[in-house]
N, C-alpha and C positions, 0 to 999 in steps of 0.2 A: 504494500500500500504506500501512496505517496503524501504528500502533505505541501503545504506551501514555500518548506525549506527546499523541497527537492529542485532538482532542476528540470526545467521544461521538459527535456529530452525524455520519457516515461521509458524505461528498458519494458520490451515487450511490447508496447506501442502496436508498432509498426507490423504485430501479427493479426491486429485485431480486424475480422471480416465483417462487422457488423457495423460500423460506423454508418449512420444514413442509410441501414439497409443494405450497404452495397461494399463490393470492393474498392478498394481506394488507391491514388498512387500519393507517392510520397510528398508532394503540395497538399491534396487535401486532409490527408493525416497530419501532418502539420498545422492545418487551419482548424481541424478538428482539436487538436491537443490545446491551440490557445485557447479555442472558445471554453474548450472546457475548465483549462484554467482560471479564464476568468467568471468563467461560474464559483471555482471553487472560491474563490476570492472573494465575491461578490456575497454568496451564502454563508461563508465563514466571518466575515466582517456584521452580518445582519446578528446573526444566530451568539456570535461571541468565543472566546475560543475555551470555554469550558466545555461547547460539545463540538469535540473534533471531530473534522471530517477529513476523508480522506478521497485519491482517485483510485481504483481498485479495476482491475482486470478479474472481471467478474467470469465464472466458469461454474454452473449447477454443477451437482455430484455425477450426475449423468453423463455428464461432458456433450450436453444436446442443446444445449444455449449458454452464451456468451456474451458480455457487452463488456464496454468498458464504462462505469458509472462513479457516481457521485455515493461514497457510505459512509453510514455513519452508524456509530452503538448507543442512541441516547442512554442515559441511566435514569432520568426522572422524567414525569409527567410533564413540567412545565417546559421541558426543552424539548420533549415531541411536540406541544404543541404550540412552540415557536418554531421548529425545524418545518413544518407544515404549511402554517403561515407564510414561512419567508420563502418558500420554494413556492408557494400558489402566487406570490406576488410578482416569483419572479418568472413565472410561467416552465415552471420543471414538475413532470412527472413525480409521482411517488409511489411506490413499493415495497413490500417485503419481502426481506430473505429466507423465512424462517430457515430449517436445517440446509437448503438448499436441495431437495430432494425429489422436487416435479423433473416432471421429464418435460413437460411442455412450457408453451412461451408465455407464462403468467409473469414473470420478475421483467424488473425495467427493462426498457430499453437503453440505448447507449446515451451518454450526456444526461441521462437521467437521475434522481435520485433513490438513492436501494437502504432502504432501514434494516439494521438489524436491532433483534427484541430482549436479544437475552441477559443484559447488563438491567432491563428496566425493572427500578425497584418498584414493591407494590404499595396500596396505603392499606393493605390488613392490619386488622389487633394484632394478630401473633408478629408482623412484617415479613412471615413467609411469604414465598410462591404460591401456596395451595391454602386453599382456608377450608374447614368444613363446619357446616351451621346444621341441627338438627331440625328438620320439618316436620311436618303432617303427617299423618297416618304411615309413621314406620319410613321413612325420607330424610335424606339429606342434601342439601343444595351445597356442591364445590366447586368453589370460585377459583379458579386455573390464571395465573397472569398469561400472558404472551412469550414465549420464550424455554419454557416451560417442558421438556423432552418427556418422549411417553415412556419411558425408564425411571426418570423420576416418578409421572404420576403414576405407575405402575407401582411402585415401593409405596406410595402414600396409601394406595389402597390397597395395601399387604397389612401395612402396620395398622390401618383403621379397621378394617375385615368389614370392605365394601368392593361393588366392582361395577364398572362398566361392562354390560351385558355381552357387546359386542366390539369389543379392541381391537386397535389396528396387530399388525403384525411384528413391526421397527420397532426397536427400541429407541435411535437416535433421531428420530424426527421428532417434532415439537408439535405438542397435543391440540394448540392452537391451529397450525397450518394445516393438521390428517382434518379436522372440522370442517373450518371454512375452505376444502378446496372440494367435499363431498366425496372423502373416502371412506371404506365400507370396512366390517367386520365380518363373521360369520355366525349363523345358529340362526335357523329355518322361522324363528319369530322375532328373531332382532330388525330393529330397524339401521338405518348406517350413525355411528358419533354424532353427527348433527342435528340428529331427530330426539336426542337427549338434552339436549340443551334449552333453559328456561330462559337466559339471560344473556348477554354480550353488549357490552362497553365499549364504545368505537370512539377515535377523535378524528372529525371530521373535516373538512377540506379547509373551516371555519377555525380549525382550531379548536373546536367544544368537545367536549367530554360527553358522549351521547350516550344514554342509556334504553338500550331498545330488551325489552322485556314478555313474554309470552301472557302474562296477568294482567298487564296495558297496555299493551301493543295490536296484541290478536293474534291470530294462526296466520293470516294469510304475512303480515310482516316478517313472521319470524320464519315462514317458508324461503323468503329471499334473504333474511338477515345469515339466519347459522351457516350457509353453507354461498356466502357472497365471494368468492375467490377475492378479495379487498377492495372489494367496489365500493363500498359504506364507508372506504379509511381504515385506520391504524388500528387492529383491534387492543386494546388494552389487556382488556380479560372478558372471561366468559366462564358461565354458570351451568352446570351437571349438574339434573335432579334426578337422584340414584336410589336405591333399595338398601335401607339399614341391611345388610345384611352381606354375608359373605360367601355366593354360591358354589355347593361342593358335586363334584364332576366325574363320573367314571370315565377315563381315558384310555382307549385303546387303536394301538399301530396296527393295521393290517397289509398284506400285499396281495395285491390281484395281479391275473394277465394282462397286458392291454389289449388283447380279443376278449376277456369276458368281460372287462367293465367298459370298454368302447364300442364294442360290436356284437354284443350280447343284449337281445330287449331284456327290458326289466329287473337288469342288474344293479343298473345303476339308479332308478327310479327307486327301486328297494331299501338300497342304502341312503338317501337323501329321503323319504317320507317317512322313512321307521328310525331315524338317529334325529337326535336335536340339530347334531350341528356334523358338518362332513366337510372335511378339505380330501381334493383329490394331488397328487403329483407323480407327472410322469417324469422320466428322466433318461431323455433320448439317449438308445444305445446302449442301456446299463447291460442289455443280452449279448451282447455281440462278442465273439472269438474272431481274433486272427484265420482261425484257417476255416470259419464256419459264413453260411450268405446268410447277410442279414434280414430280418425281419421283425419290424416294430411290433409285430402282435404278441413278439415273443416276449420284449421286457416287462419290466414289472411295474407296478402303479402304485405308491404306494397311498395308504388310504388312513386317515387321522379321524378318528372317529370320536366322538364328545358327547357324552348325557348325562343331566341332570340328576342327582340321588334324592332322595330325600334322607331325614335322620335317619341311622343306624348305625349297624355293628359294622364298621371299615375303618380301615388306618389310615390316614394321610400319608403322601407321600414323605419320605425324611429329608431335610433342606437340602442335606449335603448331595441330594440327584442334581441338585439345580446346580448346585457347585461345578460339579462333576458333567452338568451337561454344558455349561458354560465355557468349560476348557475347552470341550471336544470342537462347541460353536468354534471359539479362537483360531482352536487348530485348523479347523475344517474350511473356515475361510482362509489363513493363512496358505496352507493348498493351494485356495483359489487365486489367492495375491500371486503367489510366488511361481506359480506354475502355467497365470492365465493369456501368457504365450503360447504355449502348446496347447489348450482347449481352444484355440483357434486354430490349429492347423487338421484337418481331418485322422491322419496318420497316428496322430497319438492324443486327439481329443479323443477317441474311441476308447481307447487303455484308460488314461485316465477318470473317463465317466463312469467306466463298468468298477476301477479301484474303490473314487469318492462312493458309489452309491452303495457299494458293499459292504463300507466302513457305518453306512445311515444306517441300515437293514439287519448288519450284525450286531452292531456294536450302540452307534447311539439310541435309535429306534427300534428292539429287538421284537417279531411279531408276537401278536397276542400276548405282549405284556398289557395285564390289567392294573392300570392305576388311577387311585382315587386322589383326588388332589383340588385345591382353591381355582376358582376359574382362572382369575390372575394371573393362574403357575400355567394352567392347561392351558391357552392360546400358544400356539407355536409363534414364540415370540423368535425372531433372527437376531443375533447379538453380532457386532462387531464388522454387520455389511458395510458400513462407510469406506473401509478398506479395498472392497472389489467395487469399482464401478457396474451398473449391468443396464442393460436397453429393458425396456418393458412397455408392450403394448397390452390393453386389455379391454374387453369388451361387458358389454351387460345384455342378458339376454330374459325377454315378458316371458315368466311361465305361466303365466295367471290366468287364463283364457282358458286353455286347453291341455294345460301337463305335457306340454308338446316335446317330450325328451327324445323323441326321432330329431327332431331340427338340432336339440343339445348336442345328441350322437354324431348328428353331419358334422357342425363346427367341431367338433373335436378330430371325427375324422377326416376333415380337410387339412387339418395341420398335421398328423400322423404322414398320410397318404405322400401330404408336399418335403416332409423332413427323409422320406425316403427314396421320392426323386431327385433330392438334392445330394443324397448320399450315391446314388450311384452314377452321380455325376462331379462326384470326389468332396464335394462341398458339405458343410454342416454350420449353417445358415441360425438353428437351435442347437448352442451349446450348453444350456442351462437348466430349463425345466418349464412345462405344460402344467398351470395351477388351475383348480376349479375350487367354487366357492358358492353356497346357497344359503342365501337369507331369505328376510321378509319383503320389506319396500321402503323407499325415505320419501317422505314428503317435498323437500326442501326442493324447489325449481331445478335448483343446476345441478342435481345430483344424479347421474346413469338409472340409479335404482328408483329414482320418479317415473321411469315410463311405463310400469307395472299399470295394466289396463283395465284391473278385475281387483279392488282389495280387499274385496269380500269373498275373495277365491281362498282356497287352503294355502297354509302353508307346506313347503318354500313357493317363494313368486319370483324369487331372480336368481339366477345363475350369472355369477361372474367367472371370465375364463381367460385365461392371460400368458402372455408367452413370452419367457427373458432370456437373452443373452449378454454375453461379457461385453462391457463394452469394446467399441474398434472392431467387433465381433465383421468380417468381411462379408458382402449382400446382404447384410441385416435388415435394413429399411425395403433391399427391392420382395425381400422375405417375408415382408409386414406388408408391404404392396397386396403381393399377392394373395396374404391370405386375411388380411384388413378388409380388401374389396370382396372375398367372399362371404365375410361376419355378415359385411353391409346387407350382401344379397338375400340373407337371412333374416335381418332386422334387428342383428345389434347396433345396439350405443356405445360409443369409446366413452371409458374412463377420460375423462376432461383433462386431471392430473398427470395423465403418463404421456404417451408418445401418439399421436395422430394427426398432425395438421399436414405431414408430406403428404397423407392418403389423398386419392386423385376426387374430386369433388367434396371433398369432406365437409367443408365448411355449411355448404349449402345443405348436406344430406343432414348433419347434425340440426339444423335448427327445422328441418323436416320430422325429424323425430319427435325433437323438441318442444316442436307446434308451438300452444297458445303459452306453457312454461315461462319461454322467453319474452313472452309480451308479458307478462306478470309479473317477473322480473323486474324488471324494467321500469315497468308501471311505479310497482313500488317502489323503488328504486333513485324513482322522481318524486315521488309523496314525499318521502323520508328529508328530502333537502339535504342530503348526508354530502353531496359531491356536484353543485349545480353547474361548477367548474370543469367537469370529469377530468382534475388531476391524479385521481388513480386507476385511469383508462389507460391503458398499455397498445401496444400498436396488436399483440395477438389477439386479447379478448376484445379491442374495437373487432377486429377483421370477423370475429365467431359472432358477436352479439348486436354490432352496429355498422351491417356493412353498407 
């Protein structure tokens, strides 16, 4: 990062493809560096130099967007809401970084300004991060600052023996940004993190400290507030109203074939209606020998199975599993760091997929282990991903109408089918893993899981289904092409937060989906007065939402 000592000359500069949108040659990357200099000059002198700001060669974790911006780590209220002020006056974008973990183009753009959250202290009694207030009938409302990692909130709600029903997966992403970007958890009656939320604090283009609330606000508000990719402004904090209590989980690993749970009727319908909650994951390749022709029907699947118990006679899991499974996480990505050169070459991403999955299936995940454990523990939570970048595209698909698990079966076996044409055309396009996931539905306007069409249909009503590779991963995007336009032809919705705006008419087909969602949006959006300036319009979400 640089500052106003540095000198004009930015090292790195001169790689940045995003400037104006476009490639540059060495004049107007020059005329770029002044201008933005003298923004930083100009912002820095308004705001004061107690909140430093810097110029930052901004790069997500994904390595899928880039600018070079304007950042800053306020630590208190009244300097966000002079850092807001003086950039609306002086007509700059605003943004947030939370972890940096989108794969799509929500964070600024370039000359822009990019906030980050996690230095801001809060005004709780306790001055924690987290608060918890007892409610009504058996509830608690927790108040979450901004900045705020779902690792932490995860430990809070160990130590208070409470739980959000349906959690994300990450540990290092910030509880605030999985919210408002509308991502989802699993368990066939959960709705997505945003559909729990009572309350959110925003400060607004104005500078104010907004209080938008579901008790005075109303549903239709809080539809576009919880789940606003930061169109309402800066979120401060936000409010979880959760169940005093601490739900206990029977947990069991199993593995199927991918012909009996892909191209098997009713196998997979079985396990998604008759379990609370089902993660599926394939992992291309894990069957394949050297001297044997491959065939995807042959590996295995592995399947995460999760149900509620009621009181009885069972043991909790003892801590020291977690301990013990946190190593292996460490190690298991460390693998992935140190060796995710070769999962990109076909020749010995092969060996290696079938090693890593051997080590899940023997060792960490062993089949039909029965364990009873806090849900908190039971979510396969990922430790220590910030280390391996990886691509991720994913889709949401209505089951609510018609239980339509032939259309589930196609999409899955359209990415089967394409990972073994690419294979025997030396190429492995998916070096990672095929995830599935069934919940309920979210309310919230911008969230994939609103386009559920029946909500008076049984539960599950969405199937989320999503495909990652490492990043730098080679034909990865023309991979996603391909099999992106066939979700489409099916009537999936892309996750908003991961990877889809390459997709070839995407923009248009999203807000076709979308329908009247995004006019509601919107609508509200304008009621609220949150941003009449829209200085936290970004050039991606103008091009989806206001074209």
């Amino acid at each position: 990062m640089f500052t106003l000592d540095d000198l004009p000359n930015i090292p790195g500069r001169e790689n940045d493809r995003k400037i104006h949108g476009s490639k540059t040659n060495g004049s107007s990357v020059n005329i770029a560096q002044k201008e933005l200099m003298d923004k930083l000059k100009d912002l820095q002198k308004t705001v004061g130099q107690d909140t430093k700001i810097t110029i930052e060669n901004f790069e997500n974790w994904g390595k899928t967007q880039s600018a070079v911006v304007l950042a800053t780590h306020p630590e208190t209220l009244s300097q966000l809401r002079e850092l807001i002020i003086a950039a609306r006056d002086m007509g700059l974008k605003v943004r947030c970084a939370g972890a940096k973990h989108s794969w799509a183009p929500i964070f600024a753009d370039s000359q822009q300004l990019l906030i980050y959250m996690e230095r801001m202290r809060s005004d709780y009694p306790n001055t924690g991060k987290i608060h918890m207030v007892k409610g009504k009938d058996n509830t608690v409302d927790v108040h979450i600052m901004a900045g705020v990692s779902t690792e932490e909130f995860k430990q809070f709600e160990l130590e208070n023996g409470i739980n959000l029903p349906c959690n994300t997966l990450l540990t290092v992403v910030q509880t605030v940004g999985v919210i408002i970007t509308g991502c989802h958890g699993v368990g066939k009656d959960c709705k997505c993190p945003c559909d729990y939320v009572v309350q959110m604090r925003i400060v607004d283009s104005n500078g104010h400290l907004q209080t938008f609330a579901r008790d005075t606000h109303g549903e239709e508000m809080m539809k576009a507030v919880t789940a606003n990719f930061g169109l309402f402004g800066v979120v401060y904090d936000l409010t979880l109203r959760l169940e005093n209590k601490q739900t206990i989980v029977k947990t069991i690993n199993d593995y199927f074939s991918v012909h009996h749970i892909f191209f098997t009727p009713g196998v997979m319908e079985g396990l998604a209606e008759h379990n609370w909650s089902l993660e599926l994951f394939w992992f291309p390749m894990n069957s394949l020998w050297p001297i044997c022709q491959y065939s995807a029907r042959n590996d295995d699947v592995w399947a995460r199975i999760i149900n509620k118990v009621e009181d009885g006679n069972y043991k909790l899991v003892d801590e020291t599993r977690y301990i013990k499974q946190k190593w292996w996480d460490m190690h298991f990505t460390e693998l992935y760091y140190r060796s995710q050169s070769l999962f990109k070459y076909p020749s010995t991403f092969r060996t290696m997929q079938r090693i890593g999955f051997s080590v899940l299936k023997h060792i960490m995940y062993p089949r039909m282990e029965i364990l009873y454990e806090k849900l908190t523990n039971a979510i396969h939570f990922r430790n220590y991903i910030e280390k391996v970048s990886v691509n991720n595209m994913e889709f949401a698909f209505d089951l609510s109408e018609h239980q339509n698990y032939d259309l589930i079966r196609k999409a899955c076996q359209l990415v089967i089918e394409e990972v073994e044409k690419e294979h025997k055309m030396g190429r492995c396009p998916l070096n990672v893993v095929m995830e599935m996931r069934w919940m309920s539905h979210s309310d919230a306007y911008l969230c994939p899981a609103s386009i559920v069409k029946n909500k008076n249909a049984k539960d599950p009503k969405v199937v989320y289904l999503e495909i990652l590779s490492l990043g730098g991963t080679k034909g990865w995007e023309d991979f996603c092409v391909v099999i992106g336009t066939k979700w489409m032809n099916l009537g999936g919705v892309p996750h908003l937060a991961k990877q889809w705006d390459f997709l070839p008419n995407i923009h248009s087909y999203v807000r076709e989906k979308f329908g009247s969602r995004f006019d509601s949006f919107k609508d509200v959006l304008k009621q609220s007065g949150a941003d009449p300036d829209n200085i936290f319009l970004n050039s991606g979400l103008e091009k989806l939402l206001f074209p």
